[in-house]
C-alpha positions in Angstrom: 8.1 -142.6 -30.2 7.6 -139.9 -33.2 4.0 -139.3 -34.6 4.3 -138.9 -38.7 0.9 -137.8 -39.8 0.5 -136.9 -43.7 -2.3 -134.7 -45.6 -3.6 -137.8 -47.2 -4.4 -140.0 -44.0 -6.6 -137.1 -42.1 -9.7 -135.9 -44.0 -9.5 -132.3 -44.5 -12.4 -129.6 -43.2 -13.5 -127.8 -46.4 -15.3 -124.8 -46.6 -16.0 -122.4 -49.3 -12.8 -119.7 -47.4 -10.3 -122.6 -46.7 -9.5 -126.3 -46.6 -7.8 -127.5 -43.2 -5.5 -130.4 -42.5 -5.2 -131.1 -38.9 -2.3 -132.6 -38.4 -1.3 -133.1 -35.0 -3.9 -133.2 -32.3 -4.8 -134.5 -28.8 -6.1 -137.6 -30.9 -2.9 -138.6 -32.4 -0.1 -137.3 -30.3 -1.9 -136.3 -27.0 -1.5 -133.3 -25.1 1.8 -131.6 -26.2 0.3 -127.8 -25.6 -0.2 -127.4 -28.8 -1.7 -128.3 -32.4 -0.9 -128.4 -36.3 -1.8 -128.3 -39.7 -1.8 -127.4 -43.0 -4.4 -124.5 -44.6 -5.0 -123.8 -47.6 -7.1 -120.2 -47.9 -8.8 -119.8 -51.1 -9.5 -115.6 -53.2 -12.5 -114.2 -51.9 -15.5 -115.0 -54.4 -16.3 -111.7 -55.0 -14.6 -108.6 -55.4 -15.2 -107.1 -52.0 -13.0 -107.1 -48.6 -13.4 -110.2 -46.7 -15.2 -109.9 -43.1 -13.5 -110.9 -40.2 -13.5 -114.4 -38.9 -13.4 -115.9 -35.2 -11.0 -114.5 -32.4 -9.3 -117.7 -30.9 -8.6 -118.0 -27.3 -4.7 -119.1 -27.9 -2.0 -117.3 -30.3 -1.2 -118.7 -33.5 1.6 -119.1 -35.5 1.8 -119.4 -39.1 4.6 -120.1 -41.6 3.5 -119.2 -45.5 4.5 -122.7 -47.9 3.0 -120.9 -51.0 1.1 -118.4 -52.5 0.5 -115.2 -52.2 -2.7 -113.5 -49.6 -3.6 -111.2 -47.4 -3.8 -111.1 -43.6 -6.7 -109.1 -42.5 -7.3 -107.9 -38.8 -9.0 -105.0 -37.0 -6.4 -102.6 -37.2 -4.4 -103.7 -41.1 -4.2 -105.4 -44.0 -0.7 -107.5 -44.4 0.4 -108.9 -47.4 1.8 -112.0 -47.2 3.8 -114.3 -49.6 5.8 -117.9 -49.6 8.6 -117.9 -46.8 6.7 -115.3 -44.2 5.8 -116.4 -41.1 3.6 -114.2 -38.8 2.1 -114.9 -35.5 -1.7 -114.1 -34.5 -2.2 -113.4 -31.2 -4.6 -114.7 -28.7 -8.5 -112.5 -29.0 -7.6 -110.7 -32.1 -9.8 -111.3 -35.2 -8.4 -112.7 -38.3 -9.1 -113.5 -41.8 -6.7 -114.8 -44.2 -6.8 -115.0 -47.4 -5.2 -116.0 -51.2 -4.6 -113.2 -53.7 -4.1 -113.3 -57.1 -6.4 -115.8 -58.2 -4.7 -118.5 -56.0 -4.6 -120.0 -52.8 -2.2 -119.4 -50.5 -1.4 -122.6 -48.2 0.6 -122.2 -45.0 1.5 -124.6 -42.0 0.1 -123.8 -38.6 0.9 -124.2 -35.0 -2.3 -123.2 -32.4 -0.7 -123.1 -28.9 -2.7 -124.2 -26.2 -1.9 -124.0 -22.5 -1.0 -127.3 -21.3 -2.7 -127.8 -18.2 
């Protein structure tokens, strides 16, 4: 049987970078290998580069529903806008972000090896 799981029936994790809608997880679909979401990254506060969040163990796809922001990794800065989709992979640092005085929300799938 299908899972339908919408923004408004999962409380979202806010913090002062993002809001975070998870979406599909071991708790309401089980172990499928991976897990989704909606985010929502906020501008920086202040007029200075963002530092570098967590490297996660598993790769990370991303599809961009609006907005316009910035990717931000060890080795560039990626502009990103509505209708990109990019993949972070497994280890590597990341920080995204919204530009432009907006927030830039995007869907997510984290893949998880499904042992």
């Amino acid at each position: 049987m299908s899972t339908v799981v919408g923004m408004d029936q999962v409380e979202a994790d806010r913090t002062a970078r993002r809001d975070l809608w998870r979406l599909l997880t071991p708790k309401n679909v089980g172990r499928i290998g991976a897990t989704a979401g909606v985010a929502e990254y906020h501008p920086p506060s202040v007029a200075q580069p963002p530092t570098l969040g967590a490297a996660h163990d598993r790769p990370e796809i991303y599809f961009v529903l609006a907005g316009t922001g910035e990717l931000h990794t060890p080795s560039q800065v990626r502009p990103l806008a509505s209708g990109d989709a990019f993949l972070i992979p497994g280890g590597v640092p990341h920080t995204i972000v919204g530009t432009s005085g907006a927030s830039l929300r995007a869907f997510y799938v984290s893949l998880k090896d499904p042992q």
